[in-house]
C-alpha positions as CSV (number, residue, x, y, z in Angstrom):
1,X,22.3,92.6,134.2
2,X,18.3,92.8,134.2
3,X,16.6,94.1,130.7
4,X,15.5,97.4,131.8
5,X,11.9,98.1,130.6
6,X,10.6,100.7,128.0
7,X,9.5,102.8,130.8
8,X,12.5,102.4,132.8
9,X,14.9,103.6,130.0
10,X,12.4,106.6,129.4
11,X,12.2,107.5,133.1
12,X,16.2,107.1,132.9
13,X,16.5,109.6,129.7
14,X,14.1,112.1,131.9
15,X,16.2,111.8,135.5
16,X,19.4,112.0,133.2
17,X,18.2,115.5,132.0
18,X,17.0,116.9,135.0
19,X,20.1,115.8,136.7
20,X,22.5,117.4,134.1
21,X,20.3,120.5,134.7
22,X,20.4,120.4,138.4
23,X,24.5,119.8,137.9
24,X,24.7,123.2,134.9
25,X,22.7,125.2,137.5
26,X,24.9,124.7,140.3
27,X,28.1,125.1,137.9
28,X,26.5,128.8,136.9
29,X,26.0,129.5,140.2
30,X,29.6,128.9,141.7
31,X,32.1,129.8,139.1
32,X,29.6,131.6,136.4
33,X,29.0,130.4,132.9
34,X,32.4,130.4,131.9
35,X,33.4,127.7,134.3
36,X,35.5,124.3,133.2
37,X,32.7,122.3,135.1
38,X,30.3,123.2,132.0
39,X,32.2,121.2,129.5
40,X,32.9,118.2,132.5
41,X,29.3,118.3,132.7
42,X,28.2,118.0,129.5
43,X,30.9,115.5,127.9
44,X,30.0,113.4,131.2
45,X,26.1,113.6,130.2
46,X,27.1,112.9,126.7
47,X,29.1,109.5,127.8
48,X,26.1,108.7,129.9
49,X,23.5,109.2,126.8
50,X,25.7,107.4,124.6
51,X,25.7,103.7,127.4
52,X,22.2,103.7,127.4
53,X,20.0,102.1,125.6
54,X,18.1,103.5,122.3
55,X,15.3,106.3,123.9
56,X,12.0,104.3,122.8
57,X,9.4,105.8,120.6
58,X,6.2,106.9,122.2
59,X,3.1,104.7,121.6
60,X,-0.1,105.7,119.9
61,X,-1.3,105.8,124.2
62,X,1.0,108.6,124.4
63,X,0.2,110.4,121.3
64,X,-3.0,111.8,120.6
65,X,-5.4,110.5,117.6
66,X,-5.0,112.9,115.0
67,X,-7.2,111.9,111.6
68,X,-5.1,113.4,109.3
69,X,-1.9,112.0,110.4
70,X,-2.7,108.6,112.0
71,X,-5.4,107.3,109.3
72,X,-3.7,104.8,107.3
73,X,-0.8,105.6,109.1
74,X,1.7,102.5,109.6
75,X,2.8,101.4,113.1
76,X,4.4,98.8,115.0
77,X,2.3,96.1,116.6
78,X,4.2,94.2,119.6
79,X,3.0,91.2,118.9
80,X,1.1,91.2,115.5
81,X,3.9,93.1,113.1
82,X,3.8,95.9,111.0
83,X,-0.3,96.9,111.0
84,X,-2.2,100.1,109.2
85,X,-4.3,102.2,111.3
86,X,-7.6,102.6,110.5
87,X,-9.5,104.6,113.5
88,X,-9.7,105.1,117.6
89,X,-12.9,103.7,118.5
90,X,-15.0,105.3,121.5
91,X,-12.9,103.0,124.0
92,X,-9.5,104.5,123.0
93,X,-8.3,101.7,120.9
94,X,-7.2,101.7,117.6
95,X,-8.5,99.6,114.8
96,X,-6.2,98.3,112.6
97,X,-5.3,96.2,109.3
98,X,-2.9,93.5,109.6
99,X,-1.6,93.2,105.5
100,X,-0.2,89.5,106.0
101,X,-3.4,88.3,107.9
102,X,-6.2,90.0,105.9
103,X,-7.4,91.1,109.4
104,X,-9.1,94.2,111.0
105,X,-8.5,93.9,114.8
106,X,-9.0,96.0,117.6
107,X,-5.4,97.0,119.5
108,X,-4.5,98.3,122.4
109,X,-2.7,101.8,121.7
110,X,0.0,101.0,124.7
111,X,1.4,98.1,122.2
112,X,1.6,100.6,118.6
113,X,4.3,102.7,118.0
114,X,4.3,104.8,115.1
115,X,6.2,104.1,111.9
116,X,7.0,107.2,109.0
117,X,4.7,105.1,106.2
118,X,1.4,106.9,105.3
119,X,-1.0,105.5,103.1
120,X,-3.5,107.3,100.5
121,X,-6.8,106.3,98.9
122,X,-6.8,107.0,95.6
123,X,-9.6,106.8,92.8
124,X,-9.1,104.7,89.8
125,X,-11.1,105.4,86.7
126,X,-11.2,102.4,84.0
């Protein structure tokens, strides 16, 4: 069995959908909304869902730059780690801090995906 790629699971999440859609539409229109087939359908779309593969989180190339959420935001790096996110320069990619390196690099957004830590700045009087 082939390792499906990231885009190939999330085109197989979408076509999954749309198919169970297409199949609860046809269901409706035959027997009505009471019909047995609803419940075949969905436990059969559930046992589907639950064979494939985790539904990968969108990249920072499908999300769109948002200051106030994504500076300082953590993500994902494919090759470099865990990196913070400083800004989205004029070419659409996304300076960030690598903490182990003591690096600022530029990244391509396709390879960030977005993790729930948020950093602040914070003053410190002495």
């Amino acid at each position: 069995m082939t390792n499906p790629t990231r885009q190939e699971i999330i085109d197989t999440y979408d076509d999954l959908a749309r198919l169970a859609g297409i199949a609860i539409r046809l269901a409706i229109k035959s027997e009505g909304r009471n019909s047995q087939k609803l419940d075949v359908i969905d436990d059969l779309h559930k046992a589907i869902f639950k064979a494939l593969p985790p539904k990968p989180q969108p990249t920072m190339a499908e999300v769109e730059w948002d200051d106030d959420k994504h500076y300082l935001a953590e993500a994902e790096h494919e090759y470099q780690g865990a990196v913070t996110m400083l800004a989205k320069n004029t070419y659409g990619w996304v300076l960030c801090f690598r903490r182990g390196g003591h690096e600022v690099f530029t990244a391509d957004p396709r390879l960030l995906t977005l993790i729930s830590r948020r950093y602040t700045l914070t003053e410190v009087q002495e």
